[in-house]
N, C-alpha and C positions, 0 to 999 in steps of 0.2 A: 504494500500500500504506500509506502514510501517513499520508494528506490527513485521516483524521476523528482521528488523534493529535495531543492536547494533552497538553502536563505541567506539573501543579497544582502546584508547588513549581519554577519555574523559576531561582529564586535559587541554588538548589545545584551551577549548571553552571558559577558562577564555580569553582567547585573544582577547574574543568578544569585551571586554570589555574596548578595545583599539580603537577602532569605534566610538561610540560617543565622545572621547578624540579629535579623530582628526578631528571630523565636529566641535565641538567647535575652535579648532587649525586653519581650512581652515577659517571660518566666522571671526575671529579675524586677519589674516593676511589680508584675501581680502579688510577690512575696513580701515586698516594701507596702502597697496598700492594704494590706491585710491587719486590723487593729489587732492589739494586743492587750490581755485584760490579767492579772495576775494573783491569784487568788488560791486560798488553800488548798481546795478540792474541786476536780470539775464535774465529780460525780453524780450531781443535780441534775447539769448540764445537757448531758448527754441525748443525744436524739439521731434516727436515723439522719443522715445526709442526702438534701433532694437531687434530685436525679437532674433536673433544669441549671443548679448552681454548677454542675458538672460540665454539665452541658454546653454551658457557654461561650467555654474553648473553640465552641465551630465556629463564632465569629470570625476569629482572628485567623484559622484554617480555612475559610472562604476566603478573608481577603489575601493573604498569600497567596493561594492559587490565582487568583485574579490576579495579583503584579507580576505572579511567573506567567499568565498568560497574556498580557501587556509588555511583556519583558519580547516574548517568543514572537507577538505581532511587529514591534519594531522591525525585528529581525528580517522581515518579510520575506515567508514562506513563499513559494511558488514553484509550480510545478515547471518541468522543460520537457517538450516534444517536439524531437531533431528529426527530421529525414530530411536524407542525403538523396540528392541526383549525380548520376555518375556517367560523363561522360567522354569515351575516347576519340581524343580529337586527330593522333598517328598510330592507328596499329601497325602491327609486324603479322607479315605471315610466315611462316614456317613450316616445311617438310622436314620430315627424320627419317632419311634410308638408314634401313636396317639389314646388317646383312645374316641374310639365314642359313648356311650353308653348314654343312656337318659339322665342321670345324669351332662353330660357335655353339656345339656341347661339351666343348672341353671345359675341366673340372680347377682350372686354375683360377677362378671365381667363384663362388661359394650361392647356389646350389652349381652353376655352370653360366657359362658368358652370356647363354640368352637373356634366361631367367634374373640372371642378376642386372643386366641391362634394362628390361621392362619395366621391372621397380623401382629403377633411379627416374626413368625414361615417363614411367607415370606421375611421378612426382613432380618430374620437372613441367609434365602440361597443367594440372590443377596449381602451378602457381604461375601458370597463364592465362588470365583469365578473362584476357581483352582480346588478346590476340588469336587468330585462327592458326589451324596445324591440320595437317597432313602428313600421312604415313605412305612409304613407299619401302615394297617389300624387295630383296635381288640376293643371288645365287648365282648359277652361270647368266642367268636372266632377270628381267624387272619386271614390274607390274604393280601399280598403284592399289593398296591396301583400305588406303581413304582417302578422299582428294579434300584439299584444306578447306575444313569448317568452322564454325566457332560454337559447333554443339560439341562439348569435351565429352560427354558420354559417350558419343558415338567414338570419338577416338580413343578413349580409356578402352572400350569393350574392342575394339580392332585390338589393341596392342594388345591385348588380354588373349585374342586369338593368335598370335604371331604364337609358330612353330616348326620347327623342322619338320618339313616333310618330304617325298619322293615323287612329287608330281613339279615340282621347278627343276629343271636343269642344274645341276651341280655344277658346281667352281664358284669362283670368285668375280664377277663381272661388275669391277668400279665402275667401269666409263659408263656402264645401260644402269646403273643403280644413280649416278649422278645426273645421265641424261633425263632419265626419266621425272627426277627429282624438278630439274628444270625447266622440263615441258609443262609439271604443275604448274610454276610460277610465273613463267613467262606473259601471261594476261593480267598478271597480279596488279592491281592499281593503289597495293597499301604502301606505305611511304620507303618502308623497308622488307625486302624479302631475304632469309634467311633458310641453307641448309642444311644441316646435321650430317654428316656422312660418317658411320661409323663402319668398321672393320677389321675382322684380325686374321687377314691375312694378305695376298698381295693375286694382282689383276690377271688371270688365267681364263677368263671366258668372255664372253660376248661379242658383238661385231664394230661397239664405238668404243675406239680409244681417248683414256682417259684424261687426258690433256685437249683434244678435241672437245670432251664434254665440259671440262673448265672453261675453258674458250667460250661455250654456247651460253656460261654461266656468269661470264662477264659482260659479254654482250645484253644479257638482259638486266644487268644490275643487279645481280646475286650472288650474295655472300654466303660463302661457304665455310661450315668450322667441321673440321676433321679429325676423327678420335679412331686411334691404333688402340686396339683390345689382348692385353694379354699380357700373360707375365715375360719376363726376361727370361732365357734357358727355355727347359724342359718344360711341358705341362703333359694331364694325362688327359689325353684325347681320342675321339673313337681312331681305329684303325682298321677295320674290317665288321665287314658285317656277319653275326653267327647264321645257322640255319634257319633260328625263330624271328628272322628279322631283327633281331636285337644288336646296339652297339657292342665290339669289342674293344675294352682299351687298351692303351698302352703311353707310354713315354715315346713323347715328339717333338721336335723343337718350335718355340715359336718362330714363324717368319713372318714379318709384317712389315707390307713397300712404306717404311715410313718418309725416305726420298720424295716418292711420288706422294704423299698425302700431304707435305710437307710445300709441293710445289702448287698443286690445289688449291690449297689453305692459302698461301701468298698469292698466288694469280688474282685471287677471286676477293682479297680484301680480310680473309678472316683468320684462324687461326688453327696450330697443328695442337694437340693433347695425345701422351698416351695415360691409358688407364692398366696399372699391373693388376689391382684388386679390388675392390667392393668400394674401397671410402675413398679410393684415389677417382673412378669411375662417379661418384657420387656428387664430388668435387670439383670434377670436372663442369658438368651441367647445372651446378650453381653458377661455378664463373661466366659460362654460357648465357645462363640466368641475370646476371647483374650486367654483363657486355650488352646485351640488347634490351633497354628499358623502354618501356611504352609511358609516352605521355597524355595522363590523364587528368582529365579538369572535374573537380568535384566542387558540388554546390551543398553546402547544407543549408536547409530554413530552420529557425527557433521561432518557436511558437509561446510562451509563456502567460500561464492562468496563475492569477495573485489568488493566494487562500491563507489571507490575514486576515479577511471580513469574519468570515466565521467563528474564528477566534475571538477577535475584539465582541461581537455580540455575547458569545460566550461568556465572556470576562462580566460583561454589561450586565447579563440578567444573575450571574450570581453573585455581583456587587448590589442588587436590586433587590435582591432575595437578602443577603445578610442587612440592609437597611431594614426593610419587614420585619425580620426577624429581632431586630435589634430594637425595634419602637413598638412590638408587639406581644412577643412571647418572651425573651430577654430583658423587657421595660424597665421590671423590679429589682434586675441584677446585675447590670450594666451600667 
């Protein structure tokens, strides 16, 4: 009931502080007018105690309350209801080729290079939340997975389907993973276009070379940032396939064209990263993250409804009530 009450004057609550001052004040005067009669025995004396002489005390517990709530009107109570308009005045749009090829089930990533990419890769679109994206999948071949939207769920549930599977053309095909990527954005009209090109290992399929596809990528104004996936050495990678269709692994070395992803990266304006592990990977597409920011203009309105009146009435009628009280049924003992 609270939570949106602030109060604009909150120096006047030191006054509270004047409250217990004067119940100390009322308890030392009413001890002082109390006569004093001094005499043998009071035993004559003696008689119940009426309940109204008792009673009278709520006077002065009325008017307290009424200067704590006189105190609290100063203060002026008022409620605050903010909505915010939000709006992007330059997006970025953004492809992320992804490459799927057997080699990105290798176990040098923690559960394995795809799996562990998806999770950085998801992260990194839900703290995009202006900007559009697009998935583009490659192997020995491409093929566009989601073409860039700004509905994230429908890209969250793509990337959630990316998987190795036996219907793409195997190998490594940079040039058709980055052409493809291109051909997304080429009509793109947002102020900045943006490529992901990740990969671990180096260019052994398709029919565009991938220097040709940088080429196609500067020509349209697009920046491309390129991420080598894997550890240094050895990692344990499928190397044959069992009878049940199952991977077999073994110890492989990594080879990753970092050269070429490196000339990419520069041709096209953006930048080379490798990723050996989970939080170097993770780290990566932060920096990714904070390299391309979207400029957004936010408007907030404040709305504010005063609820001091309330109070001060408050105060009023039982300042009105202890006068009543005080000329009426207290007359005798006041």
């Amino acid at each position: 009931m609270l939570e949106n009450i602030e109060f604009l004057n909150k120096e006047f609550f030191w006054l509270l502080l004047l409250l217990p001052l004067a119940s100390v004040w009322y308890i030392l005067k009413s001890k002082r007018q109390t006569a004093e009669l001094k005499i043998s025995s009071v035993q004559g004396f003696k008689t119940p105690g009426s309940f109204w002489t008792k009673f009278k005390h709520v006077l002065f517990a009325l008017r307290l309350i009424v200067l704590g709530l006189l105190i609290s009107a100063l203060a002026r109570p008022r409620t605050v209801d903010v909505s915010t308009k939000t709006k992007t005045t330059r997006g970025i749009d953004i492809v992320m080729a992804i490459d799927v090829s057997a080699s990105m089930l290798a176990k040098d990533l923690i559960p394995d290079r795809l799996e562990a990419l998806k999770k950085v890769a998801a992260d990194f679109i839900n703290g995009r939340p202006n900007d559009r994206i697009g998935l583009v999948e490659y192997a020995g071949e491409a093929f566009t997975k989601t073409p860039i939207t700004s509905d994230k769920n429908i890209v969250l549930r793509s990337l959630r389907d990316i998987k190795y599977n036996t219907i793409i053309q195997q190998g490594t095909a940079i040039g058709m993973g980055l052409a493809t990527s291109v051909n997304r954005l080429k009509d793109s009209k947002a102020k900045s276009k943006v490529i992901i090109l990740l990969t671990d290992g180096v260019n052994n399929g398709g029919f565009i070379d991938p220097k040709t596809a940088s080429e196609l990528a500067v020509e349209y104004g697009i920046k491309t940032y390129t991420i080598g996936l894997g550890t240094n050495g050895m990692a344990l990678s499928p190397i044959s396939i069992n009878p049940d269709r199952s991977f077999r692994y073994g110890r492989a070395p990594v080879e990753i064209d970092e050269k070429l992803l490196k000339e990419i990266a520069d041709a096209t304006g953006g930048k080379y990263f490798r990723a050996t592990n989970n939080k170097k990977l993770a780290e990566i597409y932060s920096e990714i993250n904070k390299l391309e920011t979207t400029e957004v203009e936010e408007r907030k309105y404040y709305n504010y409804e005063e609820k001091y009146r309330p109070i001060v009435l408050l105060a009023a009628f039982l300042l009105l009530l202890e006068l009543i009280l005080k000329h009426t049924i207290f007359r005798s003992f006041v």
